[in-house]
C-alpha positions as a Markdown table, in Angstrom:
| # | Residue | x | y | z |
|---|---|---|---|---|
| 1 | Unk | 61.6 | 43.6 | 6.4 |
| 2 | Unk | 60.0 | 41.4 | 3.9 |
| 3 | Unk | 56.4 | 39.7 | 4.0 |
| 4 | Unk | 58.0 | 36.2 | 4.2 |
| 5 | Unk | 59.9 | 37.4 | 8.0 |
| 6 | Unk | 56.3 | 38.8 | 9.0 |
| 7 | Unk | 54.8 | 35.3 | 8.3 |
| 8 | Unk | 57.3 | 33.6 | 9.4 |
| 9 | Unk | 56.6 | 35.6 | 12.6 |
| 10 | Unk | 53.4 | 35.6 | 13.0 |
| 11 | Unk | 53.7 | 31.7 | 12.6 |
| 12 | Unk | 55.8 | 31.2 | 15.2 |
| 13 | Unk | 54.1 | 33.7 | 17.9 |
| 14 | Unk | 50.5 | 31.8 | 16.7 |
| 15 | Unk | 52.6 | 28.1 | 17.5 |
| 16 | Unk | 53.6 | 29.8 | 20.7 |
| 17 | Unk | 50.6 | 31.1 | 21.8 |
| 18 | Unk | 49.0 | 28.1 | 21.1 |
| 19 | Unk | 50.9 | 26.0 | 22.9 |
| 20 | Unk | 51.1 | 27.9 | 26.1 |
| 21 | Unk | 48.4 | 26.2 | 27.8 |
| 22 | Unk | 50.3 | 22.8 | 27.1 |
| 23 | Unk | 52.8 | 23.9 | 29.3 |
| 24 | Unk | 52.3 | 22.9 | 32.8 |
| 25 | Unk | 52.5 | 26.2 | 34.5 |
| 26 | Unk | 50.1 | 27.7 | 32.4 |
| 27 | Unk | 48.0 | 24.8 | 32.1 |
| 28 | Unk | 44.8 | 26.4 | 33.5 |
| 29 | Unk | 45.0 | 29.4 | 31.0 |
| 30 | Unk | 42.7 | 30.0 | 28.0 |
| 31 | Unk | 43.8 | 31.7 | 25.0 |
| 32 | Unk | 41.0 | 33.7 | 24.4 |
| 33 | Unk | 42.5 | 35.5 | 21.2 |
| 34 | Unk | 45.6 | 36.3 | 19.5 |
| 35 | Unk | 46.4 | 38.3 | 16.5 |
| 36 | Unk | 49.6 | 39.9 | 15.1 |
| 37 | Unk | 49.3 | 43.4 | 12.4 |
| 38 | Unk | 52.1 | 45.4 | 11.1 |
| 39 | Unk | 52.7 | 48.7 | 13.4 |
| 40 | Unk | 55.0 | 51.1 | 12.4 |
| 41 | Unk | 58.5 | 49.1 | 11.6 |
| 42 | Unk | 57.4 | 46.1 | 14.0 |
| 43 | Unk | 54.8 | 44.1 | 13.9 |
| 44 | Unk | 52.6 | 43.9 | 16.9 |
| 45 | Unk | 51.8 | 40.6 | 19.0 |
| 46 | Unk | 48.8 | 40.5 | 21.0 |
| 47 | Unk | 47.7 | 37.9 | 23.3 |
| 48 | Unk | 44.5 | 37.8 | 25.0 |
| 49 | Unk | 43.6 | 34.7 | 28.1 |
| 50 | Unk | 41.6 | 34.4 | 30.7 |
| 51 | Unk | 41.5 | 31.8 | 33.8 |
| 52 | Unk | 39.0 | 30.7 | 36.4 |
| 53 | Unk | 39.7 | 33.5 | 39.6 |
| 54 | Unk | 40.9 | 36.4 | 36.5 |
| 55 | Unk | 44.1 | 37.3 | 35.2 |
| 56 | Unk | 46.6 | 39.4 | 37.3 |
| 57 | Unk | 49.6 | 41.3 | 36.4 |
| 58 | Unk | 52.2 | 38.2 | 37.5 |
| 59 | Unk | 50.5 | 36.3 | 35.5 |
| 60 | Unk | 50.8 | 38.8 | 32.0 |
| 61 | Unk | 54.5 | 39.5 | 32.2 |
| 62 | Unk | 54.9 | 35.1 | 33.1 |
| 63 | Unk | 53.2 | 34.5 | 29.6 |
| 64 | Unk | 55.1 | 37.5 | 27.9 |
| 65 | Unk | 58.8 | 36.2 | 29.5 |
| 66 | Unk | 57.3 | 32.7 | 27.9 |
| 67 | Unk | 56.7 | 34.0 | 24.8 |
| 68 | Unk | 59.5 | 36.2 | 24.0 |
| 69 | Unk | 61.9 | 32.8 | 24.8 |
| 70 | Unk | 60.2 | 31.3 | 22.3 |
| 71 | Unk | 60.2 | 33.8 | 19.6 |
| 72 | Unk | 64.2 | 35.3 | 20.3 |
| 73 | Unk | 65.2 | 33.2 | 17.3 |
| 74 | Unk | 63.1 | 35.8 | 15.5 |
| 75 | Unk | 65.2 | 38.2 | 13.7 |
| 76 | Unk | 62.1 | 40.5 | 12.5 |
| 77 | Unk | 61.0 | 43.3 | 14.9 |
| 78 | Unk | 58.1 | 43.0 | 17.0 |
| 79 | Unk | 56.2 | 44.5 | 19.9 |
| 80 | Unk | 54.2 | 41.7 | 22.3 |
| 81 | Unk | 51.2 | 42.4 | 25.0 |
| 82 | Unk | 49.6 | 40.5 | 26.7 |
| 83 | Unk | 46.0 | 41.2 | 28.5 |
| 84 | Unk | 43.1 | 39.6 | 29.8 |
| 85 | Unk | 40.1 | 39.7 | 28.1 |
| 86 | Unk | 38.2 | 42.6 | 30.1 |
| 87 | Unk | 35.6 | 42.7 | 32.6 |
| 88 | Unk | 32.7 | 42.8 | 29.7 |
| 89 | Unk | 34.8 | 39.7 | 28.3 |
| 90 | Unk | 33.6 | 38.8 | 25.1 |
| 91 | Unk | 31.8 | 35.5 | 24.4 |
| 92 | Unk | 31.9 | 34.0 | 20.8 |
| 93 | Unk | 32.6 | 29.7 | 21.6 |
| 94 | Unk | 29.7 | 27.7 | 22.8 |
| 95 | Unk | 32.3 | 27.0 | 25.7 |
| 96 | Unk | 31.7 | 30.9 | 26.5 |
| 97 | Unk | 28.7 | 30.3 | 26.6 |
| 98 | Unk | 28.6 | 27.6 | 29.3 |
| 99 | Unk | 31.9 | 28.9 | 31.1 |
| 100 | Unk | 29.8 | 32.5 | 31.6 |
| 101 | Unk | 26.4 | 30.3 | 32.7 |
| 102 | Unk | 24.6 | 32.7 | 35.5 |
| 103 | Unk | 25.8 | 35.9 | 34.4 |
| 104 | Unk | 24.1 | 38.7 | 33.0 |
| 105 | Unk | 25.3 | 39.2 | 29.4 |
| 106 | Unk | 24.4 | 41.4 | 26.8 |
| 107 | Unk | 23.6 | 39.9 | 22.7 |
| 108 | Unk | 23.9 | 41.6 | 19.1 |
| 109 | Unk | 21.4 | 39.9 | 16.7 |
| 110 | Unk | 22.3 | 40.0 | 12.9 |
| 111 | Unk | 18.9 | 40.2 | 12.5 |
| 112 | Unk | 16.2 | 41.9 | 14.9 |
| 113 | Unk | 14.2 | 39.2 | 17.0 |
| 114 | Unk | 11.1 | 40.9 | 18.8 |
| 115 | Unk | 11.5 | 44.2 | 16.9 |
| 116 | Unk | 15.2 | 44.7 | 18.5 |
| 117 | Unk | 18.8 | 43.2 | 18.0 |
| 118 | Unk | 20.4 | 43.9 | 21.6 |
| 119 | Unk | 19.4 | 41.6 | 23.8 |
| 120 | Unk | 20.5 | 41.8 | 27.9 |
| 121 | Unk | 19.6 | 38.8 | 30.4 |
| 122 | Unk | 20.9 | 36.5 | 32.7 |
| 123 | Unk | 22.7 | 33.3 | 30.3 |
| 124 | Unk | 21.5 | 30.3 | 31.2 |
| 125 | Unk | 23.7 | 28.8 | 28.5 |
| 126 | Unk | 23.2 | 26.7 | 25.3 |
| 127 | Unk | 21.0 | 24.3 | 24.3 |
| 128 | Unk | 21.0 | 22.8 | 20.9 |
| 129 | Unk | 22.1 | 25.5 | 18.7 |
| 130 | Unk | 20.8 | 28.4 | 20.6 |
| 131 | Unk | 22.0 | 30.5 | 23.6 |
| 132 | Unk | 19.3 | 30.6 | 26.1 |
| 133 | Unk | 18.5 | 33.8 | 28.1 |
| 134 | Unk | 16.7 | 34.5 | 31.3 |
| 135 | Unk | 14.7 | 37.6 | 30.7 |
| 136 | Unk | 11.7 | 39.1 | 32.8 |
| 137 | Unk | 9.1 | 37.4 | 30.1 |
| 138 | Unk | 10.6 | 34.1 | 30.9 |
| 139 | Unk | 13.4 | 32.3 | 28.9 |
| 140 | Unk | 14.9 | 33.8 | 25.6 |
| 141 | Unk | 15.9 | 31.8 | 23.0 |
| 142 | Unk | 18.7 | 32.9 | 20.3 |
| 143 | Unk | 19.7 | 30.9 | 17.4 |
| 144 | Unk | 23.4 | 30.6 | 17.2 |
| 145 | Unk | 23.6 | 31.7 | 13.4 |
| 146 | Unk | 21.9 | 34.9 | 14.3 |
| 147 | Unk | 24.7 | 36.2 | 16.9 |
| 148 | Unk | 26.4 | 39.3 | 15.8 |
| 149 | Unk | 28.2 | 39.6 | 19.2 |
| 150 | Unk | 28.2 | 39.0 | 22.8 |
| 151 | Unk | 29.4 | 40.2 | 25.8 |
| 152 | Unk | 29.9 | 39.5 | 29.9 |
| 153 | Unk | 28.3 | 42.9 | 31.3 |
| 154 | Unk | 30.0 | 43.7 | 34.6 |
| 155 | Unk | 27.5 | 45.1 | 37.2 |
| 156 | Unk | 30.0 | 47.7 | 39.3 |
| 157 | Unk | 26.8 | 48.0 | 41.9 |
| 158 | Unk | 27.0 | 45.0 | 42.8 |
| 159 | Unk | 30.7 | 44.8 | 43.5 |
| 160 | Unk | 30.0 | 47.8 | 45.4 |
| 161 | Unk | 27.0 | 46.3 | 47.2 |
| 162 | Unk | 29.0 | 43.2 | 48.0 |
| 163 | Unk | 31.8 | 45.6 | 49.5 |
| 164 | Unk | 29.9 | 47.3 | 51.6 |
| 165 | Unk | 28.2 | 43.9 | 52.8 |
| 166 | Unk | 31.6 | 42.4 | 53.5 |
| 167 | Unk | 32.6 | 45.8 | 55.3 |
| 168 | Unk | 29.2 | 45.3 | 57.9 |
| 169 | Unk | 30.4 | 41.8 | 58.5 |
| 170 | Unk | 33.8 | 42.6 | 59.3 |
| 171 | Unk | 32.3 | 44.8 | 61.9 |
């Protein structure tokens, strides 16, 4: 395989990809990420979305019969999955950052603020250019510029706690 096939695939799958939530039955999916690297004698596709109420299973292998009618004028050899982005999803557009408004998150710093560089509170989303926190001192403010990385933190307990309160009231 030569560089120009690999480009020319990765093209198409990032024109694909892209386009997906154009398409009215995946009109209500985000494209959270996509990225294509040489594996082996393939190259590998990877698509990552997310949608309001998650991502199931149906949905994956939908996208993935999508995408592989788009690319089977492709002559190079590739590899595609598709996945949602995770329970600790990761947050990186100011959209995130409203979209993910009232849960508890977890931010990288570049550089430390207070004396530390992880930060973990409740996200009460942005305002100007800086993602606001609700921490036990109060509100938490984080310049934009200094964010190495954030992340959705899943709370297991409470899933559990609102099991087990679900499984009283069906009593």
């Amino acid at each position: 395989m030569n560089g120009d096939g690999r480009r020319s695939l990765e093209a198409a799958f990032e024109r694909a990809a892209l386009g997906l939530p154009h398409e009215t039955e995946f009109r209500d999916v985000e494209i959270v990420a996509h990225r294509a690297r040489r594996h082996g004698r393939a190259t590998e596709l990877v698509l990552t979305v997310d949608r309001a109420g998650g991502v199931d299973l149906a949905l994956c292998e939908r996208l993935a019969a999508r995408l592989n009618a788009l690319l089977e004028s492709e002559p190079e050899a590739y590899t595609l999955e598709v996945e949602s982005p995770g329970l600790d999803r990761r947050l990186e557009r100011p959209a995130d950052f409203e979209r993910f408004r009232g849960e508890n998150v977890r931010v990288f710093t570049t550089l430390p603020i207070e004396s530390r560089r992880t930060h973990r509170g409740k996200l009460l989303g942005v305002r100007g250019n800086a993602v606001i926190l609700e921490t036990a001192g109060g509100e938490f403010p984080i310049p934009l510029e200094m964010l190495k990385s954030a992340n959705v933190e899943y709370d297991y307990r409470a899933d559990l706690r609102r099991e087990k309160r679900e499984r009283r009231e069906k009593r």
